[in-house]
N, C-alpha and C positions, 0 to 999 in steps of 0.2 A: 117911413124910412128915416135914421137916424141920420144926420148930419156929423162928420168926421174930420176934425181941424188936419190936414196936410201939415205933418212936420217931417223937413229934409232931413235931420241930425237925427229921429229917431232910427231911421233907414242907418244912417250912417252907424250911431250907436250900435243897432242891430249886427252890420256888417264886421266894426270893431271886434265884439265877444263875440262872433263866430271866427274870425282871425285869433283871434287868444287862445280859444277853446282848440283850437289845430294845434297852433306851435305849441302849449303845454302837453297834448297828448305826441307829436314829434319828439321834446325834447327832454320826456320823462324817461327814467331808468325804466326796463321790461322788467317784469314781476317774475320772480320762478316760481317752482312749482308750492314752495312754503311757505308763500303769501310776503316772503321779504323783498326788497331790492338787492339787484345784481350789483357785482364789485367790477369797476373797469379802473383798471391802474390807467393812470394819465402819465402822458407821454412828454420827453422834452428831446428833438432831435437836430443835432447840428452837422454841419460839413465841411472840411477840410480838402486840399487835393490830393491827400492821400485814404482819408478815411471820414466812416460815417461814425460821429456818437453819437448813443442810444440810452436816455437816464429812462428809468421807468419806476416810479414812486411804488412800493411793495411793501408798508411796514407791517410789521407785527407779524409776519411770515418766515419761515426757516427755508432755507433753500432748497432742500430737501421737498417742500411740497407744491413746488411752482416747475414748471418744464419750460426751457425755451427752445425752439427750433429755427432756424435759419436757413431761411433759402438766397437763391442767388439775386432776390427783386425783395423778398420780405423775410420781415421777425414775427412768428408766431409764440405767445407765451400764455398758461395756461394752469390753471393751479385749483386751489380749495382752500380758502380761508375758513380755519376751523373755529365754533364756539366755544369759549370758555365756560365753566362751571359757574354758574349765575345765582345769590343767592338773595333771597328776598327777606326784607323787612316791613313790616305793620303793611303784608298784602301790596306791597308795588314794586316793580321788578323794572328799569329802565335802562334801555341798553341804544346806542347810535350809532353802535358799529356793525357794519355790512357784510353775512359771514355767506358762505356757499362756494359752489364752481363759478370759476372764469373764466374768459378768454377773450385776447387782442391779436390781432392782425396789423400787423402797421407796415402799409408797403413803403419800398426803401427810394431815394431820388435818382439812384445808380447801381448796377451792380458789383455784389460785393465777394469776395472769398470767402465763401461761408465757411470751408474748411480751417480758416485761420484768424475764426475773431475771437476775441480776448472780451472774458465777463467778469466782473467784480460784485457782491453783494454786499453793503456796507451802511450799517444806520437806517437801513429800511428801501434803501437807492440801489436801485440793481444798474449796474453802468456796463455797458457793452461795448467796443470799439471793435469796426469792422471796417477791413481794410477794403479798400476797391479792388476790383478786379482791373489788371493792366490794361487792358482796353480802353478802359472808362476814365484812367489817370492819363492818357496821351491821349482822345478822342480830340480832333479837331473837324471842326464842321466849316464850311464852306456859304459863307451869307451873298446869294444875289442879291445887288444895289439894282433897282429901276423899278 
């Protein structure tokens, strides 16, 4: 029977890369179905008390092939970033941009009139301002002390 030096840190070690190995399979893009990475527009959202803004970084897309929808809790938006005409020299072809279908879902802190929000597409920046729903701009809430 062989003799086996006890080391704590290897344990530990061990524990480490299996903690790594999770959070990079969590907080990798999903693959689709053409072996690329998905496109998710990153989101930048603020609040005023009359309304919510809504920047959603979109470049290199026409308006025309993105959809947004609005509801009274969320902004759905949804598109296809198409690929350009790619052409190759001396056999290599390298490309870093991320083309296919997308979609976000971004629920809102309040509700809003969706019938009456204002969207602007500009320099790649889709900017949306949605006004609150009257409720939600006079809402006062009531805090028991004890």
């Amino acid at each position: 029977m062989a003799l086996i030096r006890y080391s704590p840190f290897r344990e530990i070690d061990t524990l480490q890369r299996e903690m790594n190995r999770l959070f990079d399979t969590i907080s990798s893009s999903p693959e689709t179905e053409n072996g690329g990475l998905t496109f998710v527009p990153p989101a930048e959202i603020s609040e005023t008390s009359d309304a919510i803004h809504l920047k959603l970084e979109i470049p290199g897309m026409e308006p025309e092939n993105f959809d947004v929808q609005v509801t009274a809790e969320s902004v759905a938006i949804s598109g296809e970033r198409h690929s350009q005409t790619r052409t190759e020299q001396q056999g290599m072809t390298r490309s870093e941009f991320r083309y296919g279908q997308f979609r976000r879902v971004i629920p809102l802190p309040a509700r809003v009139k969706n019938t009456e929000v204002q969207a602007e597409y500009k320099n790649g920046i889709l900017q949306l301002n949605l006004p609150k729903a009257e409720e939600e701009k006079n809402k006062v809430v009531k805090v028991n002390i004890g």
